[in-house]
C-alpha positions in Angstrom: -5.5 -14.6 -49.3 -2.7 -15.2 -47.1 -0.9 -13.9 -43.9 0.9 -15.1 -40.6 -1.3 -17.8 -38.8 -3.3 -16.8 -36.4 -2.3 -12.7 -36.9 -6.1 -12.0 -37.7 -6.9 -13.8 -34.2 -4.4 -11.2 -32.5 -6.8 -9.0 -31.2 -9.2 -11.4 -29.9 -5.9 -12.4 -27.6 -5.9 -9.5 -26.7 -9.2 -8.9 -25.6 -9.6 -11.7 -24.2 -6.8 -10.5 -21.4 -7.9 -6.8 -21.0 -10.3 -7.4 -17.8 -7.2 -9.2 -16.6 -4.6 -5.9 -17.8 -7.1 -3.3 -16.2 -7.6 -4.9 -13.2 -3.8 -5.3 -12.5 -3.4 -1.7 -13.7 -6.1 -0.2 -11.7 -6.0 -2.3 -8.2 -1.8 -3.2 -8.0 -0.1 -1.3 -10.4 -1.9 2.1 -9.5 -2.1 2.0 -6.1 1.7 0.8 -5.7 2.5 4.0 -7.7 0.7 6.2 -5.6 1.7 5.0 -2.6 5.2 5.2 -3.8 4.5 9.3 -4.5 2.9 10.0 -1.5 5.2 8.4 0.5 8.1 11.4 -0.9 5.1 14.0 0.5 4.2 14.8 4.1 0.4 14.8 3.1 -2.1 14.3 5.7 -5.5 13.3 5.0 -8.1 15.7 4.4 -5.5 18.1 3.6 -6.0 20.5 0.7 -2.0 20.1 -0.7 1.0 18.0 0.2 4.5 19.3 0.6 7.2 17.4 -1.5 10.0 16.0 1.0 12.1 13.5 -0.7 13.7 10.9 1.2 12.5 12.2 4.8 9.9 10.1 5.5 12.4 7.0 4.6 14.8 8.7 6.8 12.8 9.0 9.9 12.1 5.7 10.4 15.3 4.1 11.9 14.8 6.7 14.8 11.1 6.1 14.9 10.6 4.4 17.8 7.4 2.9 17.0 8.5 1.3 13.8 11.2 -0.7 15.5 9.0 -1.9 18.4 6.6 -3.3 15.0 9.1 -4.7 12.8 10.8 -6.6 15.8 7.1 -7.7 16.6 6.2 -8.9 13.3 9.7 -10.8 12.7 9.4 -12.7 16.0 5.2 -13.2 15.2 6.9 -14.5 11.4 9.6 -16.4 13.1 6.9 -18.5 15.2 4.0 -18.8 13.1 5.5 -20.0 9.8 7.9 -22.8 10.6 5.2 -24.3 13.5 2.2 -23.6 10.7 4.0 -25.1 7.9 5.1 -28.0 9.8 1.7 -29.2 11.5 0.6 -28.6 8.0 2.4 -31.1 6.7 1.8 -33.4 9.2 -2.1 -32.8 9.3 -1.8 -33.5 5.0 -0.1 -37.3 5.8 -2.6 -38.3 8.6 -5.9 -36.9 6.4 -3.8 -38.5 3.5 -3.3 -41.8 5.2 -6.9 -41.6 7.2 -8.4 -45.0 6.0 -12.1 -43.3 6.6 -13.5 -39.8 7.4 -11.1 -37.9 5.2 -13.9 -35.2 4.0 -14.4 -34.2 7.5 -11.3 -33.4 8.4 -10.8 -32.1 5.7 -13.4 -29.7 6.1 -12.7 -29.7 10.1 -8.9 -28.1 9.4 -9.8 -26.3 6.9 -12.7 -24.2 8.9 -10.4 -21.6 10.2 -9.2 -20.8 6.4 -12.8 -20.1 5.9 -14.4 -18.4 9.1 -14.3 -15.3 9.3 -11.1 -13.5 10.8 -13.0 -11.2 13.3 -15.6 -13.3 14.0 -12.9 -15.9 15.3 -10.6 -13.6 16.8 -13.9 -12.5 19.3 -14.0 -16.1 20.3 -10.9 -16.4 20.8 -10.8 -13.6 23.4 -13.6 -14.8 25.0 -12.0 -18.6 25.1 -9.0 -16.6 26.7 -10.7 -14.5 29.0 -8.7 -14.1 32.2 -11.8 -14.9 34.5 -14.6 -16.7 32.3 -12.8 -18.3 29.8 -12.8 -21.5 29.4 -9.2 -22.3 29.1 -8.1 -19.9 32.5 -11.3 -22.7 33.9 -9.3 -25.5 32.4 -6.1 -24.2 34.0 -7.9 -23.8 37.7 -9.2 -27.4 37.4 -5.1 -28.4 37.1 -4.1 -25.7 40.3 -3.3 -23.5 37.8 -3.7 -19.9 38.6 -5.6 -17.6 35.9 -3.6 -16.3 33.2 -4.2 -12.7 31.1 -2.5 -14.0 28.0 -3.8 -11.2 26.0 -3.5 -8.5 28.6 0.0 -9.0 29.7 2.9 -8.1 27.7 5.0 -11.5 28.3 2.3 -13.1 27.1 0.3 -11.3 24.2 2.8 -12.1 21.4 2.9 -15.8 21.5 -0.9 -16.1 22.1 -1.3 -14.4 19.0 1.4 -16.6 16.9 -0.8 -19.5 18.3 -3.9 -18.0 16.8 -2.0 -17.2 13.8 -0.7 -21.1 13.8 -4.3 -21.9 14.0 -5.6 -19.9 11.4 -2.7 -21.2 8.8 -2.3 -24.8 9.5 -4.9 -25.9 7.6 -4.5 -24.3 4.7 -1.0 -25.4 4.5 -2.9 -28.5 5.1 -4.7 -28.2 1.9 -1.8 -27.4 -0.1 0.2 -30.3 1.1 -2.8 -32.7 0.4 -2.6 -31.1 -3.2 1.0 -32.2 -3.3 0.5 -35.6 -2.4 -1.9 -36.2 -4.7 0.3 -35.7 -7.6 3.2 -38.1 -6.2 2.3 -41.5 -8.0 1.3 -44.3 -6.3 3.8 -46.9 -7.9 6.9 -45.1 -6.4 5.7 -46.0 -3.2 5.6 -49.4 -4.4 8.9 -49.5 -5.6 10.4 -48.3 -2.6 8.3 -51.2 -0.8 10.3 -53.5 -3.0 13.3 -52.3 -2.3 13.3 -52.3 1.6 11.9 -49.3 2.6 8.5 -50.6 3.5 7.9 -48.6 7.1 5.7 -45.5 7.0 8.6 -43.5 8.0 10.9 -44.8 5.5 8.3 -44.3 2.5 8.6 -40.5 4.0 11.7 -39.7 3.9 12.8 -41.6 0.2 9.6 -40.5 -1.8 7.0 -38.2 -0.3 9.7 -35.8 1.2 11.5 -35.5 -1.8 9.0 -35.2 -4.3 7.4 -32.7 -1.8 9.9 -30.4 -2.5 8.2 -28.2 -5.2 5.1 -27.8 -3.0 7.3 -27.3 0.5 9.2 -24.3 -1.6 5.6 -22.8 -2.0 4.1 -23.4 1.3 6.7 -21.9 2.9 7.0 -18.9 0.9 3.0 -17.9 1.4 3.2 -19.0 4.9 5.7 -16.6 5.5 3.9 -13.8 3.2 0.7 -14.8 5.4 2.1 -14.6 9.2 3.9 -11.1 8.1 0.2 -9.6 6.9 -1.3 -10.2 10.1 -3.6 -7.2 11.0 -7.5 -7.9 11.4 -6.5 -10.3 15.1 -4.3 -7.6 16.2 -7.1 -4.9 15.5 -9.7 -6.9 17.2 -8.3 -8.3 20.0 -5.2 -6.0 21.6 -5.0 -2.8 19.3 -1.4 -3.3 19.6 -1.2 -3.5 23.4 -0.6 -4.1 25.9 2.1 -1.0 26.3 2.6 -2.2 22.0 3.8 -5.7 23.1 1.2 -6.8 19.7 2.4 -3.8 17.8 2.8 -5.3 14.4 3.3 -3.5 10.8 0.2 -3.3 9.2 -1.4 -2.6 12.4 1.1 0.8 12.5 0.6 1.7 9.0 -3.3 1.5 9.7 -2.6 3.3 12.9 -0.2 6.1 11.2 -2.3 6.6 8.0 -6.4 6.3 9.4 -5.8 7.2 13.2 -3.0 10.1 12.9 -3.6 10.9 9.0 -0.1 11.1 8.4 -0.6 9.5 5.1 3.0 10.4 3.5 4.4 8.5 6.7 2.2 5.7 6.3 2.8 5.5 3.0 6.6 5.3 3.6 6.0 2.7 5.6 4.2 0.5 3.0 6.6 0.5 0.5 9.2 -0.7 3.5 6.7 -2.9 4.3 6.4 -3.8 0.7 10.1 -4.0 0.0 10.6 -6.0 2.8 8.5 -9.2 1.4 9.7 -9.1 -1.6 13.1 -9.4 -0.2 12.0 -12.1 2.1 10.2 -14.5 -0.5 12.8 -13.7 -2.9 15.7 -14.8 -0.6 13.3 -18.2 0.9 13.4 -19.5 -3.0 17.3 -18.4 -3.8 17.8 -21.1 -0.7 15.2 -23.2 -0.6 15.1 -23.9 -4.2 18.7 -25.3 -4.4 17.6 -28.5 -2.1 14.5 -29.0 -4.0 13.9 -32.1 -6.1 11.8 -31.5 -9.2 10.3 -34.1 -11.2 
């Protein structure tokens, strides 16, 4: 008997990748979809039926005073966490690389925050920053420094957070990075030795930075993705204050679609939301990709 190799082993393939299929269809494909529908409705939650509107959710939001106030936030939260995260990432990755001893432990110590849980850390945080028992407003009176309310004043909240975020991100940039580094061979390094560049610096910029570029291109692109999700610090720590100086995206969709139960508007606001990273990461690789070296 014959037949086309391997056709009698086609639906095995295929079964093989259905858990995979449903659970794409049923928790990203489906949801997406009905987002997308509900956001052309002015549903509310709990409500028996839902009015079809069209476009006038979409339409609403450049006046929407709110919305502006959050996307602003989140940019300048993105524009501050991801270059800073990415970049002590990198630099965490080449002293943990280089570490003649004790490279588990930091390894573990960087990576900690990646790990811990979100809330759980941002409540120490707010306690660490407290504006009267904290230790760092302590820290800041030992130097003559008067107390500061970095989370309660509006000057202040939004780069307090970005230095959470920074935190929270660095190490697993880290961990990426080290991931990189492991898969530049060792005899390049050599090679460049034997050709002059034989300082730490040097060996940098000739072989790790180049061959670093595939792995840069990726960090950068889920850094960026990461810092624009932010959501469970805001929600513990400021809600969005003070006066929505910490008003961030995901924070307003919660706010719009669970506190208001203006689902159709919050739903709107996703697919922006949505729309918005795609855009961003799609853009970061057009660029970024043209000044990376592959191997």
């Amino acid at each position: 008997m014959t037949g086309k190799p391997g056709g009698g082993r086609g639906w095995l393939a295929w079964l093989l990748i259905a858990p995979a299929v449903l659970g794409l269809v049923l928790f990203v494909l489906g949801p997406t979809i009905a987002v997308a529908v509900m956001s052309l409705t002015d549903w509310q939650l709990g409500a028996a039926e839902a009015a079809f509107v069209g476009l006038d959710n979409y339409a609403a939001l450049p006046g929407d005073r709110v919305f502006r106030i959050a996307l602003a936030n989140t940019l300048v939260y993105g524009a501050i966490v991801t270059p800073v995260s990415v970049l002590l990432g990198l630099g965490l990755a080449l002293l943990v690389e280089g570490a003649p001893a004790g490279r588990t432990f930091f390894r573990s110590a960087f990576f900690l925050p990646v790990v811990s849980t979100t809330v759980a850390m941002a409540v120490v945080w707010e306690f660490l920053l407290h504006p009267s028992m904290g230790p760092a407003n302590l820290l800041l009176g030992t130097l003559g420094i008067a107390p500061q309310n970095f989370l309660g004043h509006a000057g202040t909240v939004l780069p307090t957070l970005a230095a959470i975020g920074i935190w929270e991100n660095a190490g697993f940039n880290m961990v990426l990075f080290l991931a990189g580094l492991k898969s530049i061979p060792r005899e390049l390094y050599q090679a460049a030795a034997v050709d002059g560049a034989d300082r730490p610096w040097e060996r940098f910029w000739t072989v790790t930075f180049p061959l670093l570029g595939p792995t840069l291109l990726f960090v950068v692109v889920i850094a960026l993705l990461r810092s624009f999700k932010v959501f469970e610090t805001v929600a513990a720590i400021t809600q969005g204050g003070p006066r929505r100086a910490s008003e961030v995206l995901l924070y307003t969709i919660y706010q719009e679609g669970f506190g208001f139960f203006r689902i159709g508007h919050a739903s709107a606001l996703t697919m922006v939301f949505l729309a918005g990273l795609l855009v961003l990461a799609l853009v970061q690789i057009r660029l970024l990709d043209r000044r990376v070296h592959y191997r």
